[in-house]
C-alpha positions as CSV (number, residue, x, y, z in Angstrom):
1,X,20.9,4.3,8.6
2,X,18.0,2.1,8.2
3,X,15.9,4.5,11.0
4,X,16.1,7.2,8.3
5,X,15.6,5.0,5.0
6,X,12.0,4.4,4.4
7,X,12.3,0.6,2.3
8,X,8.9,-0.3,0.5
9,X,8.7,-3.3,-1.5
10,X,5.5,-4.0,-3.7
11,X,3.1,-2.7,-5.9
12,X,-0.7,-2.2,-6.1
13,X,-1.5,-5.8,-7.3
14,X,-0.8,-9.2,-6.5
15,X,-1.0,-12.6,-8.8
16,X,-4.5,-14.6,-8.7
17,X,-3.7,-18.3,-6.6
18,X,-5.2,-20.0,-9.8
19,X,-4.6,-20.3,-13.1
20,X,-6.7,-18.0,-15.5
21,X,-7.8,-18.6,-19.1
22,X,-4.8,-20.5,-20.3
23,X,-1.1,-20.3,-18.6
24,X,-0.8,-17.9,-15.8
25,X,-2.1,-16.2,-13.4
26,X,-4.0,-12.7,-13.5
27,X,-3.8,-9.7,-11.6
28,X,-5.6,-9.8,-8.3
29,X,-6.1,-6.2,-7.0
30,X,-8.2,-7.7,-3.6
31,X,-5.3,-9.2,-2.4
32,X,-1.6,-8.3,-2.4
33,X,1.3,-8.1,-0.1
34,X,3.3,-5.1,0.4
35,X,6.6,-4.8,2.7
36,X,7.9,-1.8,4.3
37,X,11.0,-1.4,6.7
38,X,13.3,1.4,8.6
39,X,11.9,5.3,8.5
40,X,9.1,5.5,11.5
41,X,7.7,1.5,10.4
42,X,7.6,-0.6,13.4
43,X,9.8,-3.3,12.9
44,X,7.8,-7.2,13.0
45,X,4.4,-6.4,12.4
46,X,1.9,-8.1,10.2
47,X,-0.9,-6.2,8.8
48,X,-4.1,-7.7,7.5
49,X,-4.5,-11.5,6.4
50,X,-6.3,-12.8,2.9
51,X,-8.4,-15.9,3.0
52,X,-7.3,-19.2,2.9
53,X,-6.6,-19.3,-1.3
54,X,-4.9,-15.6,-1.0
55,X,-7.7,-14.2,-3.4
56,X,-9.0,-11.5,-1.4
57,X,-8.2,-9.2,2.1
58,X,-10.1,-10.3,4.5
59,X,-8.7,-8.6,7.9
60,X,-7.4,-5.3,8.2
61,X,-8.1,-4.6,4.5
62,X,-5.9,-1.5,3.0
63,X,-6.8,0.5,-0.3
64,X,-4.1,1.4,-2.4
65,X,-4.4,5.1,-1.7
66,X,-4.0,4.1,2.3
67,X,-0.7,2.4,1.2
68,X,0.1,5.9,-0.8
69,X,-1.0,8.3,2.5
70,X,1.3,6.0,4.6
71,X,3.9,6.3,2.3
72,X,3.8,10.2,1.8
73,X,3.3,10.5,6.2
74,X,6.8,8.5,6.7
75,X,8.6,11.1,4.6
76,X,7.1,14.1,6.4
77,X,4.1,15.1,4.4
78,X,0.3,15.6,4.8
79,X,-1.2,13.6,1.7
80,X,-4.5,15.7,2.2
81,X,-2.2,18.7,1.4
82,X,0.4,17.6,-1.3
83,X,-0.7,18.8,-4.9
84,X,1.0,18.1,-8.2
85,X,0.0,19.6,-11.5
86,X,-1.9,17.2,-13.9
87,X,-3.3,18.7,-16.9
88,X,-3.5,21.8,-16.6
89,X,-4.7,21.2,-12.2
90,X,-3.4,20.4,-8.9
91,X,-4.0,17.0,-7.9
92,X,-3.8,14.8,-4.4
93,X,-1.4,11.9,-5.2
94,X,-4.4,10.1,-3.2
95,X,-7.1,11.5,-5.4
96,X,-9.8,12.2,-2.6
97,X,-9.0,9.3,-0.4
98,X,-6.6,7.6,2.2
99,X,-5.8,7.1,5.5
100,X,-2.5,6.2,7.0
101,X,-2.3,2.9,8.3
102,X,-1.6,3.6,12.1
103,X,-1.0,0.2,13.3
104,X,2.4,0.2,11.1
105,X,3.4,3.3,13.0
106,X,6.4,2.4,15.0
């Protein structure tokens, strides 16, 4: 079942490696972790690498709106092409942007 189950775990921001104005740690959209199993993903592979604190992509870096075309490619569809109505006007889910990571192609 897993080959047809696309499993994404994540979200668009990650947690700061240091504490920030009192007792916690901040967003941190330039580096973040995402998981993704079964449904076209190729099993094992690791994708990009942040520094040595964690703060910020530094190899293979990946926009939100990549993560998004990726996503919508998986389950069959052409995010270039997809529209949704926003107020009143179709809209891309990736705005005007994206590409789909090919190296997590299986």
């Amino acid at each position: 079942m897993l080959k047809d189950t696309l499993v994404v775990w994540g979200g668009e921001f990650g947690r700061t490696p240091f504490n920030e104005k009192g007792d916690g740690r901040d967003h941190n959209p330039w580096g973040f972790s995402m998981w993704m199993a079964g449904g076209g993903v190729k099993g094992g592979a690791t994708i990009g690498a942040t520094d040595e604190l964690g703060l910020r992509a530094v190899e293979r870096r990946a926009h939100v709106h990549d993560v998004h075309a990726t996503i919508l490619y998986l389950l069959g569809l052409d995010h270039v092409r997809v529209t949704y109505q926003h107020n009143g006007r179709a809209e891309r889910p990736t705005i005007t942007d994206g590409e789909v990571i090919r190296e997590l192609l299986a």
